[in-house]
N, C-alpha and C positions, 0 to 999 in steps of 0.2 A: 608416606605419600598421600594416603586420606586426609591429613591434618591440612595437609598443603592445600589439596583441592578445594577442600572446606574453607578455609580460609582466605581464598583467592576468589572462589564463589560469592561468596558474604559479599566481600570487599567491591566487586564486581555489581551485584544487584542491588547495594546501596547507593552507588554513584549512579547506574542507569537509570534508578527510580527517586535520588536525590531524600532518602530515607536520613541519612546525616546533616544533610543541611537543614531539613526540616526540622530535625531534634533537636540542633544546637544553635541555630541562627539566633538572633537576637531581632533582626529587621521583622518589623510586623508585616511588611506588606510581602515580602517572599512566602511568608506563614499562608496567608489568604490566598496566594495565588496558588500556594501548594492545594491549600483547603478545595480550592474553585476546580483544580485538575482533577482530583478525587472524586468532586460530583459530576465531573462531564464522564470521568470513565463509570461511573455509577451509570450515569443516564445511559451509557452507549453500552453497559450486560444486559439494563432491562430493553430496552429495545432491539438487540440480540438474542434475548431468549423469547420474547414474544415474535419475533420473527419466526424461531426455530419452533414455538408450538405454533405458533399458524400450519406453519409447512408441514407439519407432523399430523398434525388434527387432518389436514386434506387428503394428506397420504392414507390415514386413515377411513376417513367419508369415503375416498376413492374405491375402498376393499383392499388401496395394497398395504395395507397396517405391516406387514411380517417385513415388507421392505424397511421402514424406517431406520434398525440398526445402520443396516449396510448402506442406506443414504445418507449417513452422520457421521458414520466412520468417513466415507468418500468423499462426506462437504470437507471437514474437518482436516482432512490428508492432503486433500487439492489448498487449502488457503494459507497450510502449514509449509508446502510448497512452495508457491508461489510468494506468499510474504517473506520467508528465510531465505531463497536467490538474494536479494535485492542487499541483505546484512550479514549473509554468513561470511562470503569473501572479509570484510571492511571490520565484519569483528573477530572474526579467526586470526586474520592478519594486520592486527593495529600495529603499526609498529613504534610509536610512541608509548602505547601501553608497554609492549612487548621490554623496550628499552628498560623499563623502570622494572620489570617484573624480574626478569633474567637474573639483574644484579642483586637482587635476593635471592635467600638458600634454597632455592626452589628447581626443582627440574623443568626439561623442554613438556614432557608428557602433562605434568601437572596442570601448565600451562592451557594446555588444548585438552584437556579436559574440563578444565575451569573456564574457558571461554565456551563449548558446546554445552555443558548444563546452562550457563547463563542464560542461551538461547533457551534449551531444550526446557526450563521453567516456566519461561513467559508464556511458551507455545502450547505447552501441556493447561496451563492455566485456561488457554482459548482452547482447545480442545473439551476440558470438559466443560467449559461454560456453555457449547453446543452440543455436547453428550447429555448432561443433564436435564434440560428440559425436554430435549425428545423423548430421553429415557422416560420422564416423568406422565410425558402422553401416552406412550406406548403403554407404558404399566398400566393407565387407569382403562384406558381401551380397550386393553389387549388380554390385560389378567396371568403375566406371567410368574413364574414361583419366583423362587427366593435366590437362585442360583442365576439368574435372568441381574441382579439390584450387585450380587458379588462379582459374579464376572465383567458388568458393564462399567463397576469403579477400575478395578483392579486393568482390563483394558485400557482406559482411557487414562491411566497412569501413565501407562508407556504407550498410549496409541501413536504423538509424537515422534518418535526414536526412530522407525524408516523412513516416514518423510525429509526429517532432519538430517536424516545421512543423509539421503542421497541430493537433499539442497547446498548439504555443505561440502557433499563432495565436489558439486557443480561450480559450487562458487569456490571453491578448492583450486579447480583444472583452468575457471576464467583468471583468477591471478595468478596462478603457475603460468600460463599462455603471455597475459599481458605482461606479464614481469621480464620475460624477453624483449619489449618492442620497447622504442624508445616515446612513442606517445603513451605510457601506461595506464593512464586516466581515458581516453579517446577506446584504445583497443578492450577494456574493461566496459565500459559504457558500450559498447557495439555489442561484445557479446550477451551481455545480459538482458540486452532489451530485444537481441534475435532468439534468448532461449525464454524469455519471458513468452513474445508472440508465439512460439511454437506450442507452448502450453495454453496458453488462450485458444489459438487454434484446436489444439487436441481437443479441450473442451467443449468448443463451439461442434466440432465434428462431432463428439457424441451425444449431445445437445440433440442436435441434428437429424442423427437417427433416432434417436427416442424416439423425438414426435413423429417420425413418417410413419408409424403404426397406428396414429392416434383415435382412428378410427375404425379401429378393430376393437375385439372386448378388451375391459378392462383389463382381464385376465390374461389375455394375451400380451396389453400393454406390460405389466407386474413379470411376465417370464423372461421378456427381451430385455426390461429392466436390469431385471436381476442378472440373464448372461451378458450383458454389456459391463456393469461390475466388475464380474468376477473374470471378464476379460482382460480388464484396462488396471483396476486393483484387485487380485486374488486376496490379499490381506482383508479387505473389507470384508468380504464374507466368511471368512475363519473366523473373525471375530463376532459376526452378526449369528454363525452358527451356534458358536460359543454362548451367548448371549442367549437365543430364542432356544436351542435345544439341550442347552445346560452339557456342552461337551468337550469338555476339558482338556483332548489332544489336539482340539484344534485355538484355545487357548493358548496351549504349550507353544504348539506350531508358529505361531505369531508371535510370540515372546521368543524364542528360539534364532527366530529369520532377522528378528529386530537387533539382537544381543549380536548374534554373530556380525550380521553387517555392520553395526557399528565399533566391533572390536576389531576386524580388517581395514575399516576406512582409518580407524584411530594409530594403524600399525602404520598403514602406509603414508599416513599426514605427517605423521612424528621422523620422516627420514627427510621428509621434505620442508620440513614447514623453517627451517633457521633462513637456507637460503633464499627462499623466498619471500621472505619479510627483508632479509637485505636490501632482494634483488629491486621490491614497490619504494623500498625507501631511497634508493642511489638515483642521483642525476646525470644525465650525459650528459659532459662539456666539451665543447670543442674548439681548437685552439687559432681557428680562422677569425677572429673575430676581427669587423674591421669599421671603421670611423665613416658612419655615410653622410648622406643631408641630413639635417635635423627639421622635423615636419611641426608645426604649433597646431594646434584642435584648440573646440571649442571647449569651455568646459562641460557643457552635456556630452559631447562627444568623448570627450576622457572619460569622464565618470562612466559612460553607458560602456566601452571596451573594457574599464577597470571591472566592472560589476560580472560583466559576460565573460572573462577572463578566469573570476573569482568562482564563478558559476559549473563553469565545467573543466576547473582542476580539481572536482571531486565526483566522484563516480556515484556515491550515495546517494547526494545529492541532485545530480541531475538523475538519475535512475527512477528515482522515488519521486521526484517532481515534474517529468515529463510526462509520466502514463496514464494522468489525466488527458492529454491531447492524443496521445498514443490511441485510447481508447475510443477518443471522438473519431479519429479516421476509420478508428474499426466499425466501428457503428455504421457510420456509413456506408463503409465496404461490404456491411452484411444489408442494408438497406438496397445496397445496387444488386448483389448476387443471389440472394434469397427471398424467398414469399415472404410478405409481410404479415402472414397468420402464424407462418412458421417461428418468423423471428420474436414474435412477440408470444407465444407459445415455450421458446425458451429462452427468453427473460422474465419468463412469470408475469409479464404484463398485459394482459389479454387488452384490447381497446385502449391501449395507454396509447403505445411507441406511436404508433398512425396519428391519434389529438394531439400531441403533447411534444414531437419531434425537435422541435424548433428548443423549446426548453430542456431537453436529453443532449442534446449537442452541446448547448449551451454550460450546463452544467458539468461534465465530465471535464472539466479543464479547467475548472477554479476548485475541486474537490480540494487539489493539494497546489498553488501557488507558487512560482517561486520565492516570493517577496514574503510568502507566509516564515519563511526564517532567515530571509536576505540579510536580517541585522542582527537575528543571534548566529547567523553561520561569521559575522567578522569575528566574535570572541574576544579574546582578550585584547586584541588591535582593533576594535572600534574608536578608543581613546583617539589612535592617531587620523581617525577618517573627521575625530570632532576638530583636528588642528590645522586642520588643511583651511586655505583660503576660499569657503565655498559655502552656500547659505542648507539652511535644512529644505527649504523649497527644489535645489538642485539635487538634494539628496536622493530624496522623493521621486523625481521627475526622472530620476536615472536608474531607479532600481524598477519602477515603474514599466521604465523604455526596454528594460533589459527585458523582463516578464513579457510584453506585447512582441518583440521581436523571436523571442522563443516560440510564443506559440502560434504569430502569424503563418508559417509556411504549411502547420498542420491544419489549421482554420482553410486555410485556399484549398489543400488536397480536398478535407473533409468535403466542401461545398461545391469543389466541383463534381465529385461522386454522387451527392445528393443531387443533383440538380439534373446528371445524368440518368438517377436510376429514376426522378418522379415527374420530371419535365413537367414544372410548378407554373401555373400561373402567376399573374405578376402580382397579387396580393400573397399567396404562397410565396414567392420568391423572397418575396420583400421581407417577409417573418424570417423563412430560412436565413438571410442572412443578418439583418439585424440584430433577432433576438441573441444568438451566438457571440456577435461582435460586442454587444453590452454586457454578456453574461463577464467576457473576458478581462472587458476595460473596468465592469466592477470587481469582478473577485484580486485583481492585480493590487487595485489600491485598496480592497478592504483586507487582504492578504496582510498590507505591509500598515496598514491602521492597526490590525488586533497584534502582532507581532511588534508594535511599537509599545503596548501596554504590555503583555508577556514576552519581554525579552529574557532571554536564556545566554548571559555572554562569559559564564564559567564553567566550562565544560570537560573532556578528558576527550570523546568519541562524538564524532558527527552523527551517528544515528541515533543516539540520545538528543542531538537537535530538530533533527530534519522528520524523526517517527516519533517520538515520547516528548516532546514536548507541551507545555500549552498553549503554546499559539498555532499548531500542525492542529489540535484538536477545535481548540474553538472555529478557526477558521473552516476547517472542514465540517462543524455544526451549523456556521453562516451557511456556506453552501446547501447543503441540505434545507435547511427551512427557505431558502429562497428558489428551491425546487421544488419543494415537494406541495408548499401553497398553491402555485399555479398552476401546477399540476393534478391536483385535486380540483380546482374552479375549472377546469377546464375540462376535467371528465362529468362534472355534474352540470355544467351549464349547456345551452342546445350549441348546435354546430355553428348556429348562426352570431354566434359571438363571437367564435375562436378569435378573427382577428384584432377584435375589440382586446380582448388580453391580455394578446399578443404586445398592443400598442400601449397598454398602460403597464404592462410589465417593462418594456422596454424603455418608457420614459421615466418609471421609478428606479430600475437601476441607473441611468445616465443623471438622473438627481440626485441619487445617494452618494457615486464618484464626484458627484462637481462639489457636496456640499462636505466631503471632505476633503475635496482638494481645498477647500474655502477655507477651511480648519486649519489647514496647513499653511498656508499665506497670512495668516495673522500671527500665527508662531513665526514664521523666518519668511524675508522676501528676499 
């Protein structure tokens, strides 16, 4: 049974990370593109570990240095969380994998073990990429022995393993549930983005409390800290004790809670898991069918129902490319219901969210695009969309229309809430909603420009398209530098510019969309 795993693992983490095609392709320009995804995830640990020694060094300066473990374990569990909702269902239960794997000599267990490491590798990977440089600060800081460097690898081995349950239990119970209903993509997509918000919420509420201490001593701040932890994750601190006081049964303890829950979750998946890969892959037909009017559309009109059809018959998919707009309305909704020293107090942004507003809205909804893989999610049937009677300017202009019409209704919610909670003068107004509505109309067409260079159209799993690929990354690298520029000029420059910025930020996105929509009119009209 080990062989099996082992070898279904391998097999598994070479396709998701395209390790086989890189070694035996022959095309040069797949090689480069491979080459170019390896330096963006390069660029995105070093700016992740400088992030986590930022974070660490202040926790330090602050006096609460002894916190650090237990706030890296806690970042690390919270993102292990929340990132695995969104893939554990979709790769627990592939069921085109599933199909191919069965009919080899392999058992059901092997199976779902060999899909849980797959995850549990990636996530442990991120796990210590954020364990280790805090470890790194707290040692030079802090001056722990030697039992502080062994406990902290040997946890961060399996620090993954109960988040991971209980992600994959969740996304377990949402395809067990939607596997009953006859919309199984719709009731899939509901529940994940209502337990996604609960844990955003959870967060923001101890967020929350944190700061209402924050002016008390720091000391005091460092105790509430800590029992807010060891509240919400007890794990965290077994292992930070482990860590800082070199003690080994609360090591054990945490290895123990890890192992057992996840050899319960693995009993109970394995009784369920046949029928429910049936139950996501069966269609309900019904035998009413009956001959009505026949309706003619335009061909934008086709193409944009074909595109938004295609859109949310995958749950991955929209899941993972909504929560950019997702999180614009939350934004807002914490802009109208909380102090604005508060909110920018726990987003780590002191004097940003207040400057900068207009471009934070803006940006959280082109982080992940839909059109950022609109043409690697066709896959093998792009061929047939190149045969159709229809120019690549419609092409464009449809997957386009689909992206703006997704995220128009969140954009309206978003801005009516802001506009409630700051009751904006009419040059505020004016930024509030401009800069947003550009941010959107560019990241849609520069979404489906970089995803026109890095197409991905051989694939086995949608979330090898929609999270690992390179145009998910580059694209959400464009977004960033087109945040975080103006967002820097606008904390150093005086108040009395802001709308100047404002206005030239907003006219250089609406010129970088026209001048590749321009691009694309001389390719196809």
């Amino acid at each position: 049974m080990m062989r099996q795993i082992r070898l279904l693992t391998k097999v598994s983490l070479q396709g998701m990370f395209g390790f086989n095609e890189f070694r035996y392709t022959k095309d040069r320009s797949k090689k480069i593109r491979y080459c170019l995804m390896g330096f963006l995830w390069g660029l995105l640990v070093v700016m992740l570990a400088g992030y986590v020694c930022i974070m660490s060094v202040g926790l330090a300066a602050a006096g609460m240095g002894r916190l650090i473990p237990a706030v890296l374990v806690m970042g690390v569990s919270l993102v292990v969380l929340f990132f695995t909702i969104f893939k554990a269902g979709p790769v627990l239960f592939d069921r085109n994998a599933y199909e191919k794997q069965i009919a080899l000599p392999v058992n059901v267990r092997s199976i779902i073990v060999s899909r849980f490491l797959t995850m549990y590798i990636t996530d442990m990977l991120l796990g210590l990429l954020v364990l280790l440089p805090g470890m790194v600060v707290y040692g030079v800081m802090e001056r722990p022995g030697v039992t502080f460097y062994l406990y902290g690898i040997l946890a961060g081995l399996f620090l993954p393993l109960l988040p991971l349950t209980v992600a994959s239990l969740l996304g377990a119970l949402i395809a067990g549930i939607s596997s009953r209903w006859r919309y199984k993509n719709l009731v899939s997509i509901v529940l994940t983005l209502v337990l996604v918000c609960a844990v955003l919420a959870g967060s923001m509420g101890m967020s929350g409390m944190e700061e209402g201490e924050m002016d008390a001593m720091l000391q005091q701040v460092a105790e509430m800290l800590e029992m807010q932890i060891s509240r919400v994750y007890p794990p965290a601190v077994w292992i930070a004790d482990a860590m800082v006081q070199g003690s080994p049964a609360k090591l054990l303890l945490f290895l123990a809670v890890s192992l057992v829950g996840f050899l319960i979750f693995l009993e109970i998946l394995q009784r369920f898991y046949v029928p429910v890969c049936m139950l996501l892959g069966a269609r309900e037909t019904r035998g009413n069918y009956r001959m009505k009017e026949l309706r003619e559309k335009s061909i934008l009109g086709t193409m944009v129902e074909r595109e938004l059809r295609h859109y949310f018959s995958s749950s991955v998919y929209v899941v993972n490319t909504i929560m950019g707009e997702l999180l614009m309305v939350l934004l807002a909704g914490a802009v109208l219901f909380m102090d604005m020293d508060a909110l920018e107090a726990m987003l780590g942004l002191p004097g940003v969210v207040r400057r900068a507003l207009p471009v934070l809205t803006g940006f959280l909804p082109i982080m992940m695009p839909l059109t950022a893989c609109s043409i690697s999610m066709e896959g093998k049937q792009w061929w047939m969309l190149q045969t159709l009677p229809v120019t690549e300017r419609d092409m464009v202009r449809s997957k386009v229309a689909a992206q703006l019409l997704v995220a128009l209704p969140f954009y309206l919610v978003s801005e009516i809430l802001l506009f409630l909670a700051l009751r904006p003068g009419w040059a505020d107004g004016l930024s509030l909603l401009a800069v947003p509505a550009a941010y959107i109309i560019f990241g849609a067409r520069a979404g489906l420009a970089v995803n026109k260079l890095f197409p991905l159209l051989e694939w086995e799993s949608e979330v090898r398209v929609v999270k690992q690929s390179a145009s998910t990354m580059v694209t959400m690298l464009v977004g960033m530098i087109t945040a975080v520029v103006p967002v820097v000029i606008l904390v150093m420059v005086p108040g009395t510019f802001t709308h100047g910025v404002y206005l030239v930020l907003t006219v250089l996105l609406l010129a970088a969309t026209w001048g590749m929509n321009l691009g694309n009119k001389r390719v196809g009209k």
